[in-house]
N, C-alpha and C positions, 0 to 999 in steps of 0.2 A: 504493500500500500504506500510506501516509503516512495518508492521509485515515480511513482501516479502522481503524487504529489508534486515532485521535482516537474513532472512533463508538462503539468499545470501550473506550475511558476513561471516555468521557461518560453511555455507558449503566451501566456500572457503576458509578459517581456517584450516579444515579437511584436503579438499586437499593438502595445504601445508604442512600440517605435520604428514601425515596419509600417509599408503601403498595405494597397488591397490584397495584392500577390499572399502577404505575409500573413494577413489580417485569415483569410480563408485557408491557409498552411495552416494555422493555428487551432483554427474550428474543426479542420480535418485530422488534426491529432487528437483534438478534447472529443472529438465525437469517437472516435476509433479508442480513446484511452477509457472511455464510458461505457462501449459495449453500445453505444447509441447509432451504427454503422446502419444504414438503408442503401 
Protein backbone atom coordinates (compact mmCIF):
# COMPACT_ATOMS: atom_id res chain seq x y z
CA UNK A 1 0.00 0.00 0.00
CA UNK A 2 3.20 1.99 0.69
CA UNK A 3 4.20 1.83 -2.95
CA UNK A 4 0.23 3.21 -4.14
CA UNK A 5 0.87 5.90 -2.06
CA UNK A 6 4.31 7.11 -3.56
CA UNK A 7 2.54 6.68 -7.36
CA UNK A 8 -0.08 9.00 -5.84
CA UNK A 9 2.32 11.61 -4.72
CA UNK A 10 4.33 11.47 -7.71
CA UNK A 11 1.52 11.76 -10.11
CA UNK A 12 0.08 14.48 -8.44
CA UNK A 13 3.43 16.29 -8.64
CA UNK A 14 3.16 15.81 -12.50
CA UNK A 15 -0.19 17.33 -12.43
CA UNK A 16 0.88 20.32 -10.88
CA UNK A 17 3.58 21.17 -12.84
CA UNK A 18 3.18 19.23 -16.13
CA UNK A 19 0.67 20.23 -19.29
CA UNK A 20 -2.31 18.38 -20.51
CA UNK A 21 0.13 15.43 -21.80
CA UNK A 22 1.18 15.19 -18.11
CA UNK A 23 -2.07 16.19 -16.51
CA UNK A 24 -3.94 12.72 -18.38
CA UNK A 25 -0.32 10.54 -17.77
CA UNK A 26 -1.24 11.11 -14.26
CA UNK A 27 -5.01 10.08 -14.39
CA UNK A 28 -4.00 7.08 -16.39
CA UNK A 29 -1.72 5.97 -13.52
CA UNK A 30 -4.31 6.95 -10.51
CA UNK A 31 -6.98 5.02 -12.52
CA UNK A 32 -4.71 1.85 -13.35
CA UNK A 33 -3.15 2.36 -9.44
CA UNK A 34 -7.04 2.08 -8.29
CA UNK A 35 -8.04 -0.95 -10.04
CA UNK A 36 -10.54 1.93 -11.71
CA UNK A 37 -9.13 0.79 -15.44
CA UNK A 38 -12.27 0.75 -18.32
Amino acid sequence: MQELEQVIREALGRMKYGGAGTRSYAEYVLRKALGDEK
